[in-house]
Residue frames as qw, qx, qy, qz and C-alpha x, y, z in Angstrom:
[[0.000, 0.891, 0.455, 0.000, 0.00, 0.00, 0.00],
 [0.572, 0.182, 0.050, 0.798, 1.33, 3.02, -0.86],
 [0.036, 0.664, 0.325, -0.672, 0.01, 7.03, 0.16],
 [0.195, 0.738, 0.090, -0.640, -1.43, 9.35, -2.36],
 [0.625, 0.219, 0.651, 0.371, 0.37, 8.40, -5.64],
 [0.346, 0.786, 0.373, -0.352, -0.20, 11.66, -6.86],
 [0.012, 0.800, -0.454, -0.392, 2.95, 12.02, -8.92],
 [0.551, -0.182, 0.771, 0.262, 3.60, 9.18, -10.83],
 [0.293, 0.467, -0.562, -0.617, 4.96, 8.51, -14.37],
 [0.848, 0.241, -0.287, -0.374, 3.14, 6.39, -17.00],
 [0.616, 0.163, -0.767, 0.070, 5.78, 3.47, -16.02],
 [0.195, -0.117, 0.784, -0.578, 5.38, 3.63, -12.37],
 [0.620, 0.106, -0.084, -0.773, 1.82, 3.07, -12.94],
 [0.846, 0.259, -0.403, -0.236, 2.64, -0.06, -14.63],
 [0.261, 0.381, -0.752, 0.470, 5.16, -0.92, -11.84],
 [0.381, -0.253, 0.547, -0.701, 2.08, -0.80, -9.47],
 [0.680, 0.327, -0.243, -0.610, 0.47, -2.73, -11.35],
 [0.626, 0.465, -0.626, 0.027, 2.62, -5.43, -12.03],
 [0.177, 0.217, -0.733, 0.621, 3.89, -5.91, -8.64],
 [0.379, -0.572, -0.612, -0.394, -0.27, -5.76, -7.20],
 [0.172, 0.081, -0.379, 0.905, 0.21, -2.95, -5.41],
 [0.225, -0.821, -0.522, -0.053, -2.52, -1.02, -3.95],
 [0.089, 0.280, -0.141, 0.945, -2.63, 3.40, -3.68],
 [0.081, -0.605, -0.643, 0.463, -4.28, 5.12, -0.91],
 [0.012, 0.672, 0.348, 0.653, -6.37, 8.04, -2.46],
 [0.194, -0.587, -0.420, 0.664, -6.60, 10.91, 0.40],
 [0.239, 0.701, 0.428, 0.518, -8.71, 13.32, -1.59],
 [0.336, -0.921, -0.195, -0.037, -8.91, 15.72, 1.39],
 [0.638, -0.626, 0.171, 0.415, -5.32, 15.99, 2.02],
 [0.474, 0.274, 0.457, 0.701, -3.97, 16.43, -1.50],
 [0.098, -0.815, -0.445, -0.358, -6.59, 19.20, -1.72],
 [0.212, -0.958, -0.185, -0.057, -6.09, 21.13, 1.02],
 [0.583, -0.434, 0.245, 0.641, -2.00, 20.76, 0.70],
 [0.671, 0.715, -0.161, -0.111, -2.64, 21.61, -3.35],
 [0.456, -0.354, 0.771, 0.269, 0.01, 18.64, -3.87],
 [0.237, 0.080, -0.810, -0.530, -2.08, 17.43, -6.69],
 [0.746, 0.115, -0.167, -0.634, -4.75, 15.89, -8.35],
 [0.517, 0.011, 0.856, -0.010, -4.90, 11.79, -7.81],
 [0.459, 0.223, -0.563, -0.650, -5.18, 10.85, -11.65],
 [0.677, 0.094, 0.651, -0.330, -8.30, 8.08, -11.15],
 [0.752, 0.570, -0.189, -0.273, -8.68, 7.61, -15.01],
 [0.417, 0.624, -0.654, 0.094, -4.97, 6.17, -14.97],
 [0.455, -0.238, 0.747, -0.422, -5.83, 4.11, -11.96],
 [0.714, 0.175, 0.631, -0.247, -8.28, 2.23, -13.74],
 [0.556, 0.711, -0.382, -0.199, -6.67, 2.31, -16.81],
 [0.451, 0.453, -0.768, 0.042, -3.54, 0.22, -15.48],
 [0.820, -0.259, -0.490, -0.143, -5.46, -1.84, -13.36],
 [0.459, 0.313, -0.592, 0.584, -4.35, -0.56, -10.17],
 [0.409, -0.626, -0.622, 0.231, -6.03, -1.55, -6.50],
 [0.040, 0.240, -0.330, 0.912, -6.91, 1.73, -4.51],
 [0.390, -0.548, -0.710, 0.210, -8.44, 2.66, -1.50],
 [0.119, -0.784, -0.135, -0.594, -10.30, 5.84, -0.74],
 [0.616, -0.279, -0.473, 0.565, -8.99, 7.43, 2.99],
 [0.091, -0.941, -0.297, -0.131, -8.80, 10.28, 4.75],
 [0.424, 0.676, -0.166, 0.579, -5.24, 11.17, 5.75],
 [0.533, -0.648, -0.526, 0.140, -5.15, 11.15, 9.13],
 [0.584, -0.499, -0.124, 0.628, -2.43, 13.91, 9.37],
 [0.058, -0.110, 0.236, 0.964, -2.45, 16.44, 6.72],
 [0.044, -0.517, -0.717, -0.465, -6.61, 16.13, 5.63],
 [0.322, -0.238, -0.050, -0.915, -9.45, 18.49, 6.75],
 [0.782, -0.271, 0.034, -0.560, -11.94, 16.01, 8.05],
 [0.112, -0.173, 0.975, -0.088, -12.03, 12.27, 9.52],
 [0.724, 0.422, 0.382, -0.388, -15.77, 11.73, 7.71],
 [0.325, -0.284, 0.655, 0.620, -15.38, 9.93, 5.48],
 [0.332, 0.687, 0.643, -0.068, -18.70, 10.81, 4.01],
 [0.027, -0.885, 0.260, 0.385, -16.77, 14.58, 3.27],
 [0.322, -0.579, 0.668, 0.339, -14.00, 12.57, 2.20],
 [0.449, 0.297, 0.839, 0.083, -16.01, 10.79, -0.30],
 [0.392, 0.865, 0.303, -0.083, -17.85, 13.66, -2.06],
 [0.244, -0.673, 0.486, 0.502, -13.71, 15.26, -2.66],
 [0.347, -0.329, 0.767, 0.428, -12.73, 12.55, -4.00],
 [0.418, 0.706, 0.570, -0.022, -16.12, 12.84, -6.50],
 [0.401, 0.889, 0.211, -0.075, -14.90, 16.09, -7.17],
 [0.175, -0.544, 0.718, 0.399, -11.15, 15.36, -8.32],
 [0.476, 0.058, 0.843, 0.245, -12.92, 12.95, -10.46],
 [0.305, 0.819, 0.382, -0.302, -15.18, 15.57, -11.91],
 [0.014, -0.868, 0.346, 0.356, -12.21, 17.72, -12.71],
 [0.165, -0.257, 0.845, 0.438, -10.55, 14.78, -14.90],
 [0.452, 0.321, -0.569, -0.607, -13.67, 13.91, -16.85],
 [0.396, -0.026, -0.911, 0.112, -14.50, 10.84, -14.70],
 [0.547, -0.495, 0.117, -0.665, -17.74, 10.62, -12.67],
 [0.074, -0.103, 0.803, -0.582, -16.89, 8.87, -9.40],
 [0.645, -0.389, -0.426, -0.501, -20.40, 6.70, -8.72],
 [0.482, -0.569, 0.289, -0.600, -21.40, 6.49, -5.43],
 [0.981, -0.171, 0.077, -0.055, -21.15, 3.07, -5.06],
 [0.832, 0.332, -0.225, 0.383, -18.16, 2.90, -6.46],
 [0.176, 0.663, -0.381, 0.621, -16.55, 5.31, -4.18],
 [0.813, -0.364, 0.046, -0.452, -18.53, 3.97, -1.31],
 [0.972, -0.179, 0.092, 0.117, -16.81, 0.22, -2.08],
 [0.629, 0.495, -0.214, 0.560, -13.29, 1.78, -2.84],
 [0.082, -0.650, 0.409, -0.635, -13.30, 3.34, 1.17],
 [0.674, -0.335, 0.489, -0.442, -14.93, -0.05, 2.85],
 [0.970, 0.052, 0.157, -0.177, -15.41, -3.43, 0.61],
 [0.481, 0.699, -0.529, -0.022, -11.94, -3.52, -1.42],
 [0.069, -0.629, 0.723, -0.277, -9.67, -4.08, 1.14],
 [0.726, -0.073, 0.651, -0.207, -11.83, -7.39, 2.04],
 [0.922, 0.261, 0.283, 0.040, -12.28, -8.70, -1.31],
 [0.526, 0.695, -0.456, 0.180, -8.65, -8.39, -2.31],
 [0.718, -0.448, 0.510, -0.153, -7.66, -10.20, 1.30],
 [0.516, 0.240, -0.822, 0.023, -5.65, -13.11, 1.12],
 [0.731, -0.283, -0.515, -0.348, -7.54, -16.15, 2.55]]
């Protein structure tokens, strides 16, 4: 698991990938540092696990109900609409169904 991920080049991408990594997304904390955008299109482009968070040290809130509507609107701003469900099971179900048994 890695933090934020907000810098990475087309090969790293493919490094996470490869290797089944897995990026934490901290919409709230990118945001209020203005470090960057978290490119979500390129996430699910190279098939790379992520998990939606809140940052516990640099974000703005610990809801992740707040922290959920951000990370909608960083996905807005690339052209990508974030569904609720999908953002929903990318902050609570992932992390179980990617478990090892």
């Amino acid at each position: 698991m890695f933090a934020h991920g907000i810098h990475l080049a087309d090969a790293e991408w493919q490094c996470l990938h490869e290797t089944g990594s897995a990026l934490a997304f901290c919409p709230t904390s990118n945001l209020f540092l203005g470090s960057g955008l978290f490119r979500l299109p390129a996430c699910w482009q190279n098939k790379v696990r992520m998990g939606i968070g809140s940052d516990v040290g640099a974000g703005t809130t610990f809801s992740m109900l707040r922290t959920l509507g951000e990370a909608y609107k960083v996905s807005q701003l690339q052209s990508y609409r974030l569904r609720a469900s999908e953002a929903f099971y990318h902050a609570t179900l992932w992390r179980r169904a990617r478990a090892a048994p």
